[in-house]
MIKOLKE-147267 format. One record per residue (C-alpha): z, y, x; residue in three letters; residue number from 1. Coordinates in steps of 0.1 Angstrom, whole numbers. Each point is the difference from the previous one (the first is absolute). Layout:
<pts>
{w:Z&v:Y&u:X&code:ALA&pos:NUM}
...
</pts>
This chain:
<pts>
{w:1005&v:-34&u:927&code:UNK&pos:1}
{w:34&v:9&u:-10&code:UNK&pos:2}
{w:21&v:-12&u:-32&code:UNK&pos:3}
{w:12&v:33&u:-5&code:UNK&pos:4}
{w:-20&v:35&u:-6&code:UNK&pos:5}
{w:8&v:31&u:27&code:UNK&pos:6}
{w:-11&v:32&u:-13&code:UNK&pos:7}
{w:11&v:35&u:20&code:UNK&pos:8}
{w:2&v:38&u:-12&code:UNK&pos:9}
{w:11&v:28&u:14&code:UNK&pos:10}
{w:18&v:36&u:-11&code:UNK&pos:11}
{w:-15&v:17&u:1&code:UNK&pos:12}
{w:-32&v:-14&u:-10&code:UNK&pos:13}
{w:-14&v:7&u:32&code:UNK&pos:14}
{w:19&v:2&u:36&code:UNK&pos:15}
{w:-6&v:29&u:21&code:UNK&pos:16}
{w:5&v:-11&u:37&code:UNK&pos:17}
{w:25&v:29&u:20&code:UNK&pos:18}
{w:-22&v:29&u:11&code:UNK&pos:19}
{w:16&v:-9&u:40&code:UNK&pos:20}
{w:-20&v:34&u:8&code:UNK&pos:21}
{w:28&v:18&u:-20&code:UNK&pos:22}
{w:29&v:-20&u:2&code:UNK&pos:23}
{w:2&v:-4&u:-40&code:UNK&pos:24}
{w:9&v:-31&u:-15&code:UNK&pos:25}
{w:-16&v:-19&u:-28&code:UNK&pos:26}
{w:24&v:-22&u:-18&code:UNK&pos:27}
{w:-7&v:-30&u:-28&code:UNK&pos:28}
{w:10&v:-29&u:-14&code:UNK&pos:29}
{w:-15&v:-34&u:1&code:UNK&pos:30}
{w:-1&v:-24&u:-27&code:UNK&pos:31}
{w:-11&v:-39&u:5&code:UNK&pos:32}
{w:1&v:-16&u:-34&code:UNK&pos:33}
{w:-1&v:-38&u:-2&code:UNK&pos:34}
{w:-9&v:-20&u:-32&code:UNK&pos:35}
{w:-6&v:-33&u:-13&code:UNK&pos:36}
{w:-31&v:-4&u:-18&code:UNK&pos:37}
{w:-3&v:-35&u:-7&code:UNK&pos:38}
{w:21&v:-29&u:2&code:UNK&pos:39}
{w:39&v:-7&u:4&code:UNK&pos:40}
{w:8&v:6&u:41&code:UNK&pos:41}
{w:33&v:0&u:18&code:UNK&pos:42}
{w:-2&v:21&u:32&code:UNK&pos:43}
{w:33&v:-1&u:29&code:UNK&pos:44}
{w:-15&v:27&u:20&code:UNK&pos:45}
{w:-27&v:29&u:1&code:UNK&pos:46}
{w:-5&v:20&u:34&code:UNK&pos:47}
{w:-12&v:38&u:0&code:UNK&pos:48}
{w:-17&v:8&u:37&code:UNK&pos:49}
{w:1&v:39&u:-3&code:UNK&pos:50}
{w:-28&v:18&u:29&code:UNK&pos:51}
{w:29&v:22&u:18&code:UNK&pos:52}
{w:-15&v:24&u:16&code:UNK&pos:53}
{w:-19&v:36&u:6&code:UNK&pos:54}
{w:-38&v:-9&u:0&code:UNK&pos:55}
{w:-29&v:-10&u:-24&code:UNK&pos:56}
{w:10&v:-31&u:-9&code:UNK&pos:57}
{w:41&v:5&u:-2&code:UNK&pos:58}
{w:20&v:11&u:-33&code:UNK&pos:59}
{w:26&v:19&u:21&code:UNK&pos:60}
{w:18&v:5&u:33&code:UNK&pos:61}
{w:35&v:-9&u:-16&code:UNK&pos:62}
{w:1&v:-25&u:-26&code:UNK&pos:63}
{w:39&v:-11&u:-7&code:UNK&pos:64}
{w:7&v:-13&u:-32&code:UNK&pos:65}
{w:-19&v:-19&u:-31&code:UNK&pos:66}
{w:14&v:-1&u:-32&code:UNK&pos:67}
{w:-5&v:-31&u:-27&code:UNK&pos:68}
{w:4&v:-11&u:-38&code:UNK&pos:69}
{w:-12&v:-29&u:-18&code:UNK&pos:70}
{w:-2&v:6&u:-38&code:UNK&pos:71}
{w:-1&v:-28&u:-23&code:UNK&pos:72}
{w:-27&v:1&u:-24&code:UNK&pos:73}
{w:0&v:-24&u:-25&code:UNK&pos:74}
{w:-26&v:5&u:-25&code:UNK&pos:75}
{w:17&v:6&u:-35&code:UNK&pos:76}
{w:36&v:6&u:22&code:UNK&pos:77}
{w:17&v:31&u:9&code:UNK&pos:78}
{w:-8&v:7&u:33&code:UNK&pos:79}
{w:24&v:-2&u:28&code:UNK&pos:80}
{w:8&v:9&u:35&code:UNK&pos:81}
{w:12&v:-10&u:27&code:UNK&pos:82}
{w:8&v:8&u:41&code:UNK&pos:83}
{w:-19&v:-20&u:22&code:UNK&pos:84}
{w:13&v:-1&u:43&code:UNK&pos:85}
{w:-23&v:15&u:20&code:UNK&pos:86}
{w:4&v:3&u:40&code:UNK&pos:87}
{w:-14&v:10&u:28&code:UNK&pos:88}
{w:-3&v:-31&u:27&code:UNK&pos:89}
{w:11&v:14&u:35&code:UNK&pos:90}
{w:-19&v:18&u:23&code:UNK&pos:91}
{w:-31&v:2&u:-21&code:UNK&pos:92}
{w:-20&v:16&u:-30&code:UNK&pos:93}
{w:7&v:-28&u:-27&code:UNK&pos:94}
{w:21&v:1&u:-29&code:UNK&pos:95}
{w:8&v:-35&u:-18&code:UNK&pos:96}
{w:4&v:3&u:-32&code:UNK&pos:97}
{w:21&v:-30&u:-15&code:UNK&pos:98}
{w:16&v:-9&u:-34&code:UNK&pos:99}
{w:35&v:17&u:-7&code:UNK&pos:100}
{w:16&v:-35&u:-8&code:UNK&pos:101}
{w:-13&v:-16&u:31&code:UNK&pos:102}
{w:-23&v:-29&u:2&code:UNK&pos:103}
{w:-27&v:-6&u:-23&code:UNK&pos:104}
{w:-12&v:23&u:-31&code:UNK&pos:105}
{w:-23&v:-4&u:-27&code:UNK&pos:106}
{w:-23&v:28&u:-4&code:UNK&pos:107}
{w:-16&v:-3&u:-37&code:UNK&pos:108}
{w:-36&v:8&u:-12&code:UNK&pos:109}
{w:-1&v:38&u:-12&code:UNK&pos:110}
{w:38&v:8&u:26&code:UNK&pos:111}
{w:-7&v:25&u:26&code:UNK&pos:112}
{w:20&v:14&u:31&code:UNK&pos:113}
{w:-1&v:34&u:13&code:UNK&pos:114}
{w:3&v:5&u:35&code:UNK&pos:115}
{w:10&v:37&u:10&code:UNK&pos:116}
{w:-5&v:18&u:35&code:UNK&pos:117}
{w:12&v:33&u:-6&code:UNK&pos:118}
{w:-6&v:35&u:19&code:UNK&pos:119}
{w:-19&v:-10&u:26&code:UNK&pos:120}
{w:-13&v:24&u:19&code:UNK&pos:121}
{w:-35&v:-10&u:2&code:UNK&pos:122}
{w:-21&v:-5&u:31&code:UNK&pos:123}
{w:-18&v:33&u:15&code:UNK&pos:124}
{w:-33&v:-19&u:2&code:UNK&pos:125}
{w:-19&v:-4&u:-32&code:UNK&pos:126}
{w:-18&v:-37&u:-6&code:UNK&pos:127}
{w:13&v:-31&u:-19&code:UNK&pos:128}
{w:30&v:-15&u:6&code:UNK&pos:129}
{w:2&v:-40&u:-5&code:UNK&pos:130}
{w:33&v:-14&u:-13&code:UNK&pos:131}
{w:-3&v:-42&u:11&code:UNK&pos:132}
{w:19&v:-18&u:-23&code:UNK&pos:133}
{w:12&v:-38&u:6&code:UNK&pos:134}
{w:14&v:-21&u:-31&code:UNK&pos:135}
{w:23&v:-34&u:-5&code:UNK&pos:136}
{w:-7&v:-15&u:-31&code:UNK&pos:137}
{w:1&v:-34&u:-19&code:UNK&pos:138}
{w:-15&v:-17&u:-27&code:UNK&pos:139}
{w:-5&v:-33&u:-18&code:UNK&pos:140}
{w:-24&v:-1&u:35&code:UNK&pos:141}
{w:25&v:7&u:27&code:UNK&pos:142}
{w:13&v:22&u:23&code:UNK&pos:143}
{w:-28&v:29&u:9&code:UNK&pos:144}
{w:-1&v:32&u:25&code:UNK&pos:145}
{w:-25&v:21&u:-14&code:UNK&pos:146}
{w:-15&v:31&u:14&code:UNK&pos:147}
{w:-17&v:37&u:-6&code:UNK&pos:148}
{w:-1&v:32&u:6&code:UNK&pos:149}
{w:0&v:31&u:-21&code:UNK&pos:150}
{w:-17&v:37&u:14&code:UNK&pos:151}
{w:8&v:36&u:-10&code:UNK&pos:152}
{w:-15&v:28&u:12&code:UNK&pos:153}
{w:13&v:31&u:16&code:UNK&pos:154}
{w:-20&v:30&u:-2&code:UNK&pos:155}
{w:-4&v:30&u:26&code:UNK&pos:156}
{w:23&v:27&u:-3&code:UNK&pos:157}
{w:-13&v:33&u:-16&code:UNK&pos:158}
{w:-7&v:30&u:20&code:UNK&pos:159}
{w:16&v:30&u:-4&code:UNK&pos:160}
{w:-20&v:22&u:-25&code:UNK&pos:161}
{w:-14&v:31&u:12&code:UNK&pos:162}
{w:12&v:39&u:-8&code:UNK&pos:163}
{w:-18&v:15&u:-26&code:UNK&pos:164}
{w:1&v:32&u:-19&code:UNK&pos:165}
{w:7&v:24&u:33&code:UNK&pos:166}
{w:-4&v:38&u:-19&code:UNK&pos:167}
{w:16&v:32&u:-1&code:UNK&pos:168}
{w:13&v:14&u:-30&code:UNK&pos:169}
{w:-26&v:27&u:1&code:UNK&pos:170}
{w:-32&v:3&u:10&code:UNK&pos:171}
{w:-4&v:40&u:4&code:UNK&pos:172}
{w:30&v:14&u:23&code:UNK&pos:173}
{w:11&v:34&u:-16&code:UNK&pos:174}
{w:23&v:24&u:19&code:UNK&pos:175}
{w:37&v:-6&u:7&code:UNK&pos:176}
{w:-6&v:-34&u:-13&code:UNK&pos:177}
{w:15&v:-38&u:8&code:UNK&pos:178}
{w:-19&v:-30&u:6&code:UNK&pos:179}
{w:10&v:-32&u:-6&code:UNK&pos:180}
{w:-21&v:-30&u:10&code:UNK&pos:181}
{w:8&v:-35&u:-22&code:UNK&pos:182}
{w:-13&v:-38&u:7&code:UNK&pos:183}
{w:5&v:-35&u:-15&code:UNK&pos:184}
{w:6&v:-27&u:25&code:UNK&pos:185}
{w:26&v:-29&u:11&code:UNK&pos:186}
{w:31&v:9&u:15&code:UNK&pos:187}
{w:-6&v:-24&u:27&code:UNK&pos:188}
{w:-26&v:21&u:20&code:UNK&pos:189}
{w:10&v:26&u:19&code:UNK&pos:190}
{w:-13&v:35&u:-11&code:UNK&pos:191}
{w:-9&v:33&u:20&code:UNK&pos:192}
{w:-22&v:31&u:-7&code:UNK&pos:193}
{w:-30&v:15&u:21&code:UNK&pos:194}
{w:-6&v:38&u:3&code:UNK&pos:195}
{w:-17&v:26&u:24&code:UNK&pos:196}
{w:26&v:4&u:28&code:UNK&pos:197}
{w:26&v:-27&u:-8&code:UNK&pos:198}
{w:8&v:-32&u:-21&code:UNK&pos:199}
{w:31&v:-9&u:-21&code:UNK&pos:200}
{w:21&v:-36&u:-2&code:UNK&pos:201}
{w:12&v:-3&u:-38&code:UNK&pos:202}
{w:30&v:-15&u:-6&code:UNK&pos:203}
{w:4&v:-36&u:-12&code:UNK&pos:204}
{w:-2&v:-2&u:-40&code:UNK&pos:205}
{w:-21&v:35&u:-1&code:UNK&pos:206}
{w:-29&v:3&u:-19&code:UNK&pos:207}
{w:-8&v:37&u:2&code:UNK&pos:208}
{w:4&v:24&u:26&code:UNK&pos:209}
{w:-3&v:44&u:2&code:UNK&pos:210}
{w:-9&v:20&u:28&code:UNK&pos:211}
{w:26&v:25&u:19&code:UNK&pos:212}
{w:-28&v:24&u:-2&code:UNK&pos:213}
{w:-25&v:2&u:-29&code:UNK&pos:214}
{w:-37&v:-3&u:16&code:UNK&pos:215}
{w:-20&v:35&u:5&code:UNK&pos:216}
{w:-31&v:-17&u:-4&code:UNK&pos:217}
{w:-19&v:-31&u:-11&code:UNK&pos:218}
{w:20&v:-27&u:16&code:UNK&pos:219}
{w:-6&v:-39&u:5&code:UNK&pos:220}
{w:33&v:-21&u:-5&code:UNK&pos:221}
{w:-8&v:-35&u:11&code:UNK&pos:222}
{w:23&v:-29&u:-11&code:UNK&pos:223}
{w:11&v:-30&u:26&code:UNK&pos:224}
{w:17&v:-34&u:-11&code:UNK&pos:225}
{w:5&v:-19&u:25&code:UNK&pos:226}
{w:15&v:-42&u:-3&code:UNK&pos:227}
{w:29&v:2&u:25&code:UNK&pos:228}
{w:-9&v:-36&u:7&code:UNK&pos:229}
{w:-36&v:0&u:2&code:UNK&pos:230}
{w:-5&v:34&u:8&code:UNK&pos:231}
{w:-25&v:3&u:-21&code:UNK&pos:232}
{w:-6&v:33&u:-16&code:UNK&pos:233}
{w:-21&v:14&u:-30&code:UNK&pos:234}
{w:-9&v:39&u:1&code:UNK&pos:235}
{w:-5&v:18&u:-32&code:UNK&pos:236}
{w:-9&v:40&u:-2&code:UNK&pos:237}
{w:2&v:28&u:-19&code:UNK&pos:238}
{w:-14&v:38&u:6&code:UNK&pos:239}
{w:19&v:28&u:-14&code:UNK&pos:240}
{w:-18&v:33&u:-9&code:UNK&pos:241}
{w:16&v:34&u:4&code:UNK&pos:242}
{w:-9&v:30&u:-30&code:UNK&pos:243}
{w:3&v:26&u:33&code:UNK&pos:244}
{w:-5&v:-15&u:29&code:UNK&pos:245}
{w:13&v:11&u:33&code:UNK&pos:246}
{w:-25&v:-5&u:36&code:UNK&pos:247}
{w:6&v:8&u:29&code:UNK&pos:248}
{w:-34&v:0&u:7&code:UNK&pos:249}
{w:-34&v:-3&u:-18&code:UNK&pos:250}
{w:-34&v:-11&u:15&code:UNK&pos:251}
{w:-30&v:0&u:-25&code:UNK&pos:252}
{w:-33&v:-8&u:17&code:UNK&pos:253}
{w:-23&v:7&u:-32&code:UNK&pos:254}
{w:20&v:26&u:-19&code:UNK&pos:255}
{w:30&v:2&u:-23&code:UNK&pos:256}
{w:-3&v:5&u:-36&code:UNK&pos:257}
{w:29&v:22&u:-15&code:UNK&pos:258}
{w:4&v:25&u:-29&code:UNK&pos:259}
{w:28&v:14&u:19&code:UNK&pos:260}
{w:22&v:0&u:33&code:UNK&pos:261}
{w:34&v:19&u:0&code:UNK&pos:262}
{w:26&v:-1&u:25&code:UNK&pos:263}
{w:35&v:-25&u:3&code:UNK&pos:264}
{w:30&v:27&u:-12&code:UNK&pos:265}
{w:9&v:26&u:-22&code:UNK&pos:266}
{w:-4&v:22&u:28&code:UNK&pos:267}
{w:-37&v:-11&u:9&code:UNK&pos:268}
{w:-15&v:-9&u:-34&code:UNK&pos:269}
{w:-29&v:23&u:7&code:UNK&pos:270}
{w:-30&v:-16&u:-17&code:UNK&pos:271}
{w:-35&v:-2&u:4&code:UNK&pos:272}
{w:-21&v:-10&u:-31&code:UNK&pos:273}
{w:-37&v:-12&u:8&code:UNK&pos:274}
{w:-25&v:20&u:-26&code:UNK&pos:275}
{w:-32&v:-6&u:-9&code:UNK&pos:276}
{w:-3&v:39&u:15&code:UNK&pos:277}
{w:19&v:-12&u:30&code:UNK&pos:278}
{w:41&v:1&u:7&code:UNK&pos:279}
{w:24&v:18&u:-11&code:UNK&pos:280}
{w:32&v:11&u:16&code:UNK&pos:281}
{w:36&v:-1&u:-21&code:UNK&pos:282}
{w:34&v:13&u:10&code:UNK&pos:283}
{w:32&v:-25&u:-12&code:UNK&pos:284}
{w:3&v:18&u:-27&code:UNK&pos:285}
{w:-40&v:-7&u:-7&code:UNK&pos:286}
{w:-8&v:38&u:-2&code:UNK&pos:287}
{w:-31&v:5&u:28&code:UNK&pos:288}
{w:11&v:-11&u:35&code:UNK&pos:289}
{w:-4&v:17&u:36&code:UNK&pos:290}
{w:-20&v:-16&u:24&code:UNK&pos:291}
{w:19&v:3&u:36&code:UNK&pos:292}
{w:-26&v:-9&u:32&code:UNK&pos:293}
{w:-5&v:8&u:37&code:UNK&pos:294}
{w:-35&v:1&u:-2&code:UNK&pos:295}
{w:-30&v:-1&u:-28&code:UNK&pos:296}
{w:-40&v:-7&u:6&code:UNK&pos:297}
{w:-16&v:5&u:-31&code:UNK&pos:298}
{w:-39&v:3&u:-10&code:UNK&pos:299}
{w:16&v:30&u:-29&code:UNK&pos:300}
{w:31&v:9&u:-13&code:UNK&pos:301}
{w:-1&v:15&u:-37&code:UNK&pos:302}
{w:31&v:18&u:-6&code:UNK&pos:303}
{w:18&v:31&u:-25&code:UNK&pos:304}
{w:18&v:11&u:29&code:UNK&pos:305}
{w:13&v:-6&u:37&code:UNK&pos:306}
{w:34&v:14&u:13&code:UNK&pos:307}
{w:23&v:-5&u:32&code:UNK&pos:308}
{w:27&v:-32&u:-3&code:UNK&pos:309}
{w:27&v:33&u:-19&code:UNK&pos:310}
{w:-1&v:17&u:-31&code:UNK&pos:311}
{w:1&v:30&u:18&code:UNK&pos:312}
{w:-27&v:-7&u:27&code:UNK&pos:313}
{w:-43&v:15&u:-6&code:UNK&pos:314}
{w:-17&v:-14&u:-27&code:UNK&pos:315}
{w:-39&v:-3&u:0&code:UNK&pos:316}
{w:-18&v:-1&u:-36&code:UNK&pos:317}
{w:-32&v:-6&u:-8&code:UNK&pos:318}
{w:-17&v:22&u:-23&code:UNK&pos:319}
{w:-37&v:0&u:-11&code:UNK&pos:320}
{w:-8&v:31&u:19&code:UNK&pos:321}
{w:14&v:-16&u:32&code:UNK&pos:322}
{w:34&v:-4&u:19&code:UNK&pos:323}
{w:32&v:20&u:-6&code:UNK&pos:324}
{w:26&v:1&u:21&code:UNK&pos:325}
{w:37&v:9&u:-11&code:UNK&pos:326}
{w:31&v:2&u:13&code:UNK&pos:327}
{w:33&v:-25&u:-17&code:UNK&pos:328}
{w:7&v:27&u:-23&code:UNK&pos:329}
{w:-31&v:3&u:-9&code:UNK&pos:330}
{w:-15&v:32&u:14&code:UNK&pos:331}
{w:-27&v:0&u:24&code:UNK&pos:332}
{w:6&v:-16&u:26&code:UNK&pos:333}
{w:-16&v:4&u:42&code:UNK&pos:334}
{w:-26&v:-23&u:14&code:UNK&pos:335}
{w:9&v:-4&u:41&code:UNK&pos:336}
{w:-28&v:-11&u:17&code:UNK&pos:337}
{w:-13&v:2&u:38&code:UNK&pos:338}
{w:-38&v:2&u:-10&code:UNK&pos:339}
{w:-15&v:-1&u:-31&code:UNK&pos:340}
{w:-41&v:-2&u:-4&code:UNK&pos:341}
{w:-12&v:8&u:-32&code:UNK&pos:342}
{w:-30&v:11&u:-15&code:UNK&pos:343}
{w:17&v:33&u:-17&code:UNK&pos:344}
{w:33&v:15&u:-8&code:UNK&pos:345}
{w:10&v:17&u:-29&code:UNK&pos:346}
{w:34&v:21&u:3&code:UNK&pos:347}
{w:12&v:34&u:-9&code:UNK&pos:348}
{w:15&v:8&u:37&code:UNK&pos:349}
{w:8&v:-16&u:33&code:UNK&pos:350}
{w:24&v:8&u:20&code:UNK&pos:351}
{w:17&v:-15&u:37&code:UNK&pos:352}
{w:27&v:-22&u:2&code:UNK&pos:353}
{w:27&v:24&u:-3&code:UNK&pos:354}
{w:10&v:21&u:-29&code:UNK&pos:355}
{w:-2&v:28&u:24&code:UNK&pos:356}
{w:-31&v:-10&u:10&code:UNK&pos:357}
{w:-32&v:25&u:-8&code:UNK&pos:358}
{w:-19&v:-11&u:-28&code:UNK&pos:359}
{w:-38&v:-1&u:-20&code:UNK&pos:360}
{w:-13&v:6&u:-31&code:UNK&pos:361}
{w:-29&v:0&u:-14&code:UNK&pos:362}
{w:-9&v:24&u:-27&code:UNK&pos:363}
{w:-35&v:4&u:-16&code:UNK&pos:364}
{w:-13&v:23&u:20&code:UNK&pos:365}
{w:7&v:-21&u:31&code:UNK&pos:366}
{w:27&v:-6&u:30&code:UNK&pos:367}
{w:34&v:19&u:3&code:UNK&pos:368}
{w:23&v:-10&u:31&code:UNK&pos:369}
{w:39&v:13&u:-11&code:UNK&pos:370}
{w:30&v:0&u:15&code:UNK&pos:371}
{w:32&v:-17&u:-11&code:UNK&pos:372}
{w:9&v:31&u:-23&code:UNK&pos:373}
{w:-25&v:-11&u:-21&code:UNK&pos:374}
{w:-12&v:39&u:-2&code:UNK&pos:375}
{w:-16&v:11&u:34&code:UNK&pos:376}
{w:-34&v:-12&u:15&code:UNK&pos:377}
{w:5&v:-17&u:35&code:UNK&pos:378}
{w:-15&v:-6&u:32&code:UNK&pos:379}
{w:-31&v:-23&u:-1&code:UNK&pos:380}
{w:-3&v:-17&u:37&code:UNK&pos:381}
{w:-31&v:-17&u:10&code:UNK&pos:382}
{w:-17&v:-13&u:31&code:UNK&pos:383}
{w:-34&v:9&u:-16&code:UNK&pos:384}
{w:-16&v:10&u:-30&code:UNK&pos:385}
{w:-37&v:-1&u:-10&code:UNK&pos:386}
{w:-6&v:20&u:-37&code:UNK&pos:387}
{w:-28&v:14&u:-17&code:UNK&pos:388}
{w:17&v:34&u:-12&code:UNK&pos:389}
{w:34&v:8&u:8&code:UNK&pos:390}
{w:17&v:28&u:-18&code:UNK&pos:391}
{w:30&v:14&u:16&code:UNK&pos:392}
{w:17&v:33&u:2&code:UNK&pos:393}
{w:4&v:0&u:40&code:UNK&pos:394}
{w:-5&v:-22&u:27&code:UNK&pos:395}
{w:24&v:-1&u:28&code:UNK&pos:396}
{w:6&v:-17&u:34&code:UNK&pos:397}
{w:30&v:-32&u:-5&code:UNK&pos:398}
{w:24&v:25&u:13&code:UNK&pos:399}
{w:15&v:30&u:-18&code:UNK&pos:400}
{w:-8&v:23&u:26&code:UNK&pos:401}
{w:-37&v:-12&u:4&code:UNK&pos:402}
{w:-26&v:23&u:-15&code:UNK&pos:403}
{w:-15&v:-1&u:-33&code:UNK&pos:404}
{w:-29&v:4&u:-24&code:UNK&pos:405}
{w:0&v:15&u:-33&code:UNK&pos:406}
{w:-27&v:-1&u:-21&code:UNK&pos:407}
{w:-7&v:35&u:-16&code:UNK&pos:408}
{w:-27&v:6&u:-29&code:UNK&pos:409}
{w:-23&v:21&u:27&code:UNK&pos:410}
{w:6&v:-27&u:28&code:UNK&pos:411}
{w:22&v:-17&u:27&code:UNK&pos:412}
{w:29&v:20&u:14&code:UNK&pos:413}
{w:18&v:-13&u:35&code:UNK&pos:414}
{w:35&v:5&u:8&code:UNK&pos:415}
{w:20&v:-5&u:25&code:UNK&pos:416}
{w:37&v:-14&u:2&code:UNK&pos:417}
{w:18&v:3&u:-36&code:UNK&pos:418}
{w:-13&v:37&u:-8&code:UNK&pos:419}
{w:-31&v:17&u:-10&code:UNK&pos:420}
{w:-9&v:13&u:32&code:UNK&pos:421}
{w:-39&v:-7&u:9&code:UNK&pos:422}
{w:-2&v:-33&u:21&code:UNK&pos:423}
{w:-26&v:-12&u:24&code:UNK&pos:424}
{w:-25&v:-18&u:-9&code:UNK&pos:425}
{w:-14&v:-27&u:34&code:UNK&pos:426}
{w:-31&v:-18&u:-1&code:UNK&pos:427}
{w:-28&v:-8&u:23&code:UNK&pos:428}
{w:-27&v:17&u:-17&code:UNK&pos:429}
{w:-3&v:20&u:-29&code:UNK&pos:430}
{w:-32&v:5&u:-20&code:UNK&pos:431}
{w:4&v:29&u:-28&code:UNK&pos:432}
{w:-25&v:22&u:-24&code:UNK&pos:433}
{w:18&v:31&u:12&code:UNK&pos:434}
</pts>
């Protein structure tokens, strides 16, 4: 046991040992305090063995220089102090610690010394370091070397603390807007941003970061902060949506539910609106749109009207009665057909291909064939003909000059050539009542 007390603190409270990793220093000071707690002692010399060194067990790499007072403490007295010589024997990690006036000193019930070791850089390994302490004293016993030892402990360096807080300074992108994304974090890591199709290094001391190009749809931003020592690296993300998003292609293997879909420009901002009836189709201007296709299957199509791609084109309308065809302007119009197989037609005349072309009508009392003049009856030409009664005023051959037959009120008359002349009549037999 020892005729004087050793007691040690620190400042800061507690020592952080150097985080080696990162190459940062922790720094403290070291104070050995030794007091007298009971009777008078005179003491000629106190050695301080410091741990010098970088592991566990070791206060610091470097230790140079201890500082020391003694204060006199008289109880009832004004306190005083005074330098005591402190140095370092050679070629090791002791300082002796001496009085100033040489020799022998007395060191009184409630006096106290204060031994300093200032800015150390403390030892990179945390665990206690043991200060041995060795002590020349006398009393009304003798001469005695004494010794102890006094601990403090150095505690771990703290890790880095991670980012937090990585958002954008809106959650819904509008048009022709700016992003900026924001985080909270040590300036020791080193930062860069995630994105579809590239990454971006921020610059030391930045804590926020925009895009060169605002995203066109809902885009992921992911956060790295990586210890340049360690390299260890904590990832933090954020997802950005977009009011009108842009793809560049869609896949949907149960459906897609939209009121409406509308195209990218001011240009192409048709729109089609989904109904309860169905879709509708709207211009840019949102009046009723065109529908523009190479080809159409449908099961029915109900519809006002149908007209070529111009204004000026056929227009087909759909009355109750049936089917009207019109020209642009809006007169009747010409169906062209190759064949058409119906079950009846209904017109006032037909007529050939031509406007020159002969022409029919068909008046109540039956057939007329007319030439373009729209006045004189024409030739009717036939292969064969099978009737029930014909009525005619003559019959003739297919040429002019071929006979004929008129039909008088008494009989038959034959003619031959193109005047009234008696004609022959030819036959195989001929069976008469007189």
């Amino acid at each position: 046991m020892t005729a004087l007390t050793y007691t040690i603190f620190t400042e800061p409270a507690s020592l952080e040992a150097s985080d080696a990793r990162r190459r940062s220093k922790s720094t403290g000071t070291v104070y050995l305090v030794v007091t007298n707690t009971s009777r008078r002692t005179d003491w000629s010399r106190i050695e301080v063995k410091v741990p010098v060194g970088d592991g566990p067990g070791h206060l610091g790499p470097n230790i140079t220089e201890l500082k020391g007072e003694y204060t006199d403490n008289q109880w009832g007295a004004q306190a005083t102090t005074r330098g005591v010589k402190v140095e370092r024997q050679q070629g090791t990690d002791v300082f002796e610690v001496t009085p100033q006036t040489g020799g022998v000193a007395s060191f009184r019930p409630g006096d106290y010394m204060v031994l300093t070791l200032e800015n150390i850089t403390v030892a990179s390994a945390a665990g206690p370091a043991v200060l041995t302490v060795r002590e020349k004293t006398e009393d009304d016993d003798g001469q005695h070397t004494r010794y102890t030892s006094v601990a403090l402990v150095k505690t771990a360096p703290k890790e880095i603390p991670a980012p937090r807080g990585f958002h954008p300074d809106k959650g819904m992108m509008g048009a022709a807007e700016n992003l900026t994304l924001s985080w909270e974090g040590s300036a020791e890591f080193d930062y860069k941003i995630l994105f579809p199709g590239g990454e971006e290094t921020i610059p030391p001391g930045m804590h926020s970061w925009s895009p060169a190009d605002a995203p066109k749809r809902a885009t992921t931003y992911t956060l790295v902060a990586t210890d340049p020592v360690t390299k260890q690296q904590h990832f933090l993300t954020t997802t950005v949506q977009v009011r009108y998003p842009v793809l560049e292609t869609l896949t949907a293997t149960t459906g897609i539910d939209a009121p409406w879909v509308q195209g990218m420009s001011d240009a192409t901002k048709g729109r089609i609106t989904f109904t309860g009836a169905g879709v509708e189709i709207s211009g840019n201007s949102g009046a009723k749109g065109t529908v523009t296709a190479d080809r159409a299957n449908l099961n029915g199509v109900n519809t006002e009207w149908v007209q070529g791609r111009s204004a000026d084109d056929g227009k087909i309308t759909f009355p109750k009665d049936g089917l009207n065809v019109s020209q642009g302007s809006g007169s009747w119009g010409t169906v062209h057909a190759d064949k058409a197989d119906l079950n009846g037609v209904n017109t006032k005349w037909v007529q050939g291909r031509s406007a020159d072309d002969g022409w029919i009508t068909f008046p109540v009392e039956g057939l007329k064939v007319n030439r373009k003049d729209d006045n004189h009856l024409t030739h009717l030409v036939v292969g064969y003909a099978t009737h029930d009664i014909v009525k005619t005023r003559i019959v003739r051959g297919p040429k002019d000059d071929d006979g004929w037959i008129s039909f008088r009120k008494e009989g038959l008359n034959v003619h031959r050539e193109r005047g009234t002349e008696r004609g022959t009549v030819y036959a195989a037999d001929t069976d008469l009542k007189g």
